[in-house]
N, C-alpha and C positions, 0 to 999 in steps of 0.2 A: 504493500500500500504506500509505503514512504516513496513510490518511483513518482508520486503525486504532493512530495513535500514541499515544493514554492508555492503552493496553493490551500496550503497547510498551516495553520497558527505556534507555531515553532522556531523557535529562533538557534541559526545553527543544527548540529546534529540529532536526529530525535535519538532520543535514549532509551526507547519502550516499542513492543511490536513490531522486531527489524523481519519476523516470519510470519506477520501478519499479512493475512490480505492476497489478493489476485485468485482469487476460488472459480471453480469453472464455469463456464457460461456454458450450460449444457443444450445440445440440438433435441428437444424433444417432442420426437417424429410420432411415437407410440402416443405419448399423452393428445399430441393434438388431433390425431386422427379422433380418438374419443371423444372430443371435444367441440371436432369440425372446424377447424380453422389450421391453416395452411401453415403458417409459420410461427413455429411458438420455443419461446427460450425459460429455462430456469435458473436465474442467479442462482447458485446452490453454495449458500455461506452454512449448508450443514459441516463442512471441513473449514471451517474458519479455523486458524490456529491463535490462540490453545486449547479453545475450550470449545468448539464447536459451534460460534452462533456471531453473526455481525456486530456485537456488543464489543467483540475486541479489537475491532476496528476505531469504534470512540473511545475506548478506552486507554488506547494506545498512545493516541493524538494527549486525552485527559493525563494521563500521567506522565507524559514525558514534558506536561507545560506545569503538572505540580512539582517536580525534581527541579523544573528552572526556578520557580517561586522560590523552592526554598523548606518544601513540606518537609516533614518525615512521618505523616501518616496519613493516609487516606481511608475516606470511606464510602457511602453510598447508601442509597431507597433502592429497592429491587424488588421484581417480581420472579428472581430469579438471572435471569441468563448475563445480567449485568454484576450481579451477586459473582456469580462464578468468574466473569472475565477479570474485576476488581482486584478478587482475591489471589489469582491464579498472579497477574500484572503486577500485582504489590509484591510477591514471595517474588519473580526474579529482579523486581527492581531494588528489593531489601528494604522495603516501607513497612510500614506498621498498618496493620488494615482494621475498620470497623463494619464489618454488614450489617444492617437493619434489613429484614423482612418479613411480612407477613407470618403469621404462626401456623397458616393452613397450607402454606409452598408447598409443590409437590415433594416427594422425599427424596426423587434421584437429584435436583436441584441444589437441594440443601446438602444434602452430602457430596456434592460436587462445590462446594465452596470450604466447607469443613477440612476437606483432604489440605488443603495449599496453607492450614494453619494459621485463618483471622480471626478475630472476636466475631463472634456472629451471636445477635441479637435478635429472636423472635418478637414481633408485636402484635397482641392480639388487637386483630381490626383488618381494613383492608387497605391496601397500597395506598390510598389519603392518607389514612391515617399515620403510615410510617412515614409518607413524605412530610407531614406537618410536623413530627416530632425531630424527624434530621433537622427540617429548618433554625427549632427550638435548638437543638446539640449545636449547630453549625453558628450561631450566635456567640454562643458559651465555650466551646475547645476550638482551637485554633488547625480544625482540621482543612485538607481538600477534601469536601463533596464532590465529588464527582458529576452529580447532579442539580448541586446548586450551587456554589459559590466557583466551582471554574466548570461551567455548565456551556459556556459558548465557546470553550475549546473542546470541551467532548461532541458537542454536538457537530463541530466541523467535520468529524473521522468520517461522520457517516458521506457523506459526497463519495467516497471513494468507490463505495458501491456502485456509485453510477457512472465513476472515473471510468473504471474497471469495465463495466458492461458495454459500453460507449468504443472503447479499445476493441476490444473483442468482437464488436460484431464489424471492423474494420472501422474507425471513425466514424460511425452513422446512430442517429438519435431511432429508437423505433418508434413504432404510433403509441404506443399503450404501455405501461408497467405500474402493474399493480402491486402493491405492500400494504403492511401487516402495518396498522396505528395504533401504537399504544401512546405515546406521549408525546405523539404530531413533529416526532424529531427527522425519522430517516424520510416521510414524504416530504418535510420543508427542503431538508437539503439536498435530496433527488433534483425538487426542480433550479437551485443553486448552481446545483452541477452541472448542469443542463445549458444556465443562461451561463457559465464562469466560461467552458468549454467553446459556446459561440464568440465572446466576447473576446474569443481569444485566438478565434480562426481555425477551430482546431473540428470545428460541425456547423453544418451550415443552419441557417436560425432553423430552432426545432419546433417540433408539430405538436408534442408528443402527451399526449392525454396520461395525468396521474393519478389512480384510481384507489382512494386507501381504503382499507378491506377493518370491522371489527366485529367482536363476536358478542353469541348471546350464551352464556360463556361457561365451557371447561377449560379453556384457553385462556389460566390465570397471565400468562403473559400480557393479556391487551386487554385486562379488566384493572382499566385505571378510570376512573369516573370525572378527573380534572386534570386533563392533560397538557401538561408542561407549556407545550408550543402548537396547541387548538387549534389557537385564533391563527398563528401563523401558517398551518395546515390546511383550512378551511382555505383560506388565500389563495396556495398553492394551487391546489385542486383548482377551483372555479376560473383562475387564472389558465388552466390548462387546458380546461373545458371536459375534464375528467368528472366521476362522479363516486360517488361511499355508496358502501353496499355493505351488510351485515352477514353471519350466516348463523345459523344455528346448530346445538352441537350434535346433532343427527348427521348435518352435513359436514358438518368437518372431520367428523369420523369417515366417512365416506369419502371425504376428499383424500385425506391419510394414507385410506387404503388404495383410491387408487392411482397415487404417484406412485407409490412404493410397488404395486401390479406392474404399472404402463416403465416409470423410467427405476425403477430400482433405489429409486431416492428416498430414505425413511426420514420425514420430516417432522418436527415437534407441531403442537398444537396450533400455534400462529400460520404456519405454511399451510396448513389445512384451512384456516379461513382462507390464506391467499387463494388457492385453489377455488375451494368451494363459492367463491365471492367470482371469480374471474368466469368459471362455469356459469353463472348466472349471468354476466356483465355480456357477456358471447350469445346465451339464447335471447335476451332482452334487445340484441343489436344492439349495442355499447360498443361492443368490438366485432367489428367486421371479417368475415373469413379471411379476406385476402392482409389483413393488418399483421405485421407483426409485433410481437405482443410479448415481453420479460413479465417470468412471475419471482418477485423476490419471496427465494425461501429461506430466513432467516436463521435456522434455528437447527437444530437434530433432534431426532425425534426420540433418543435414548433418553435425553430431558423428562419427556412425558410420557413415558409409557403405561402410568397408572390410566391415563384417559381412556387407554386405549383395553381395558383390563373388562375383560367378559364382553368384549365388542367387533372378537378375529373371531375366525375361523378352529375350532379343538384341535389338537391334536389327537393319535393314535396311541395307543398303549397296546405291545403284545407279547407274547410270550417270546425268547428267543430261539422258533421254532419255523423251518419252509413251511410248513404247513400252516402255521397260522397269520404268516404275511400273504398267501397264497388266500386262505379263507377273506382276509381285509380287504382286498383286493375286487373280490368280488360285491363284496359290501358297496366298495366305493367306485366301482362302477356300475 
């Protein structure tokens, strides 16, 4: 991601996230045939390094500008996947970390920030609630929040996403990309990215409709009720001529299963709304067959697998005998 650092709030060499970033822009030919529409791409930040989700993309840009300050500890509000990048970004930059999150977080989340050895801090309430009480902390200890007091260098990481996609698909802006809104940060600086790139000769002026996706919700990821940069999101969109769309969690189950069917991609909850939102945006004529069309999937879906829990397919149990892989067999056809 740092191959995007003079457009980067950084001064000199970034210090954090040197193996972050550039994840694949996948061709997905399976998924769109299902879906009816010609050409369709998957930012696929499920292999984001280190922790698997586009969180460490801002987080990278956030802490290499709180080592310039001068911090030595940082912390954060998380619904998770920021939790983990936080924690993971502070143990190699040798900081002192605080998590605050929710008390209902899924459990692979939470023990996915526990491993890299920060204070992690349950709060019973939801995502408001822990971001109003960091406000209160961030008053009183002289921490980096990550999400609020050096909030407008983490939120720059996210551009990169669309640095990245924009590269890949040969310097060319697509019609449509739809992402996951939880706190209106990565759709503001989509379209940032977007106007930075034109303004810069680097694409010519874009078309490109931003369509941010949330849910009605097991996808504690984007169940934030007052979201950080709304208002600036709201903007974005209508400025785009893009449109929000919700999904419910029948269909984001569905959507789940079947990226992970069509292109092999197991994505967390949030990519499921992507999906399942984008599915609707295509039958509605939102997006057109012939458009081509990035779904950012932000997340892995190892994060969430409790959502997904009595909602696959069984498994077999059998003796280890031919004869009774032989008898299943005919069961199952």
């Amino acid at each position: 991601m740092w191959r995007y650092a003079d457009l980067l709030p950084v001064d000199g060499e970034p210090t954090d996230g040197t193996h972050t970033g550039f994840t694949p822009l996948v061709r997905a030919k399976n998924l769109a045939d299902a879906l009816g529409i010609k050409e369709l791409y998957i930012k696929d930040d499920t292999v984001c390094h280190p922790t698997f989700s586009f969180k460490d993309r801002v987080v990278a840009v956030a802490l290499s500008k709180a080592k310039e300050f001068g911090f030595d500890t940082v912390s954060c509000a998380s619904t998770g996947n920021l939790a983990n990048a936080v924690a993971a970004h502070a143990a190699i930059a040798k900081l002192n970390c605080f998590i605050f999150i929710p008390a209902d977080l899924e459990v692979g989340k939470v023990v996915a920030s526990l491993v890299y050895g920060p204070t992690v801090v349950r709060i019973t309430g939801n995502y408001d609630d822990v971001n109003r009480l960091c406000s209160e902390i961030g008053g009183i200890y002289p921490w980096a929040f990550v999400n609020i007091n050096i909030r407008p260098f983490y939120a720059e990481g996210s551009k990169t996403l669309c640095f990245e996609l924009i590269e890949q698909l040969g310097w060319k802006a697509p019609a449509h990309i739809v992402a996951p809104a939880a706190g209106g940060s990565l759709v503001t600086k989509i379209g940032k990215a977007l106007k930075e790139f034109h303004i810069l000769g680097l694409i010519d002026k874009p078309n490109t409709k931003i369509h941010p996706v949330r849910p009605n919700t097991i996808a504690k990821s984007l169940a934030i009720g007052n979201p950080a940069d709304g208002i600036y999101a709201v903007d974005t969109v209508r400025n785009s001529g893009g449109v929000g769309e919700h999904a419910t969690d029948i269909e984001i189950v569905d959507a789940i299963k079947l990226i992970a069917s069509t292109e092999g991609i197991f994505t967390e909850t949030a990519g499921g709304v992507t999906l399942a939102v984008a599915k609707k945006l295509i039958e509605n004529g939102h997006i057109g067959p012939d458009e081509p069309t990035v779904l950012a999937i932000t997340g892995n879906g190892l994060k969430t697998v409790e959502a997904l829990e009595n909602k696959t397919d069984i498994s077999h149990i059998i003796a280890p005998q031919l004869n009774a892989f032989r008898k299943l067999m005919t069961e199952v056809d």
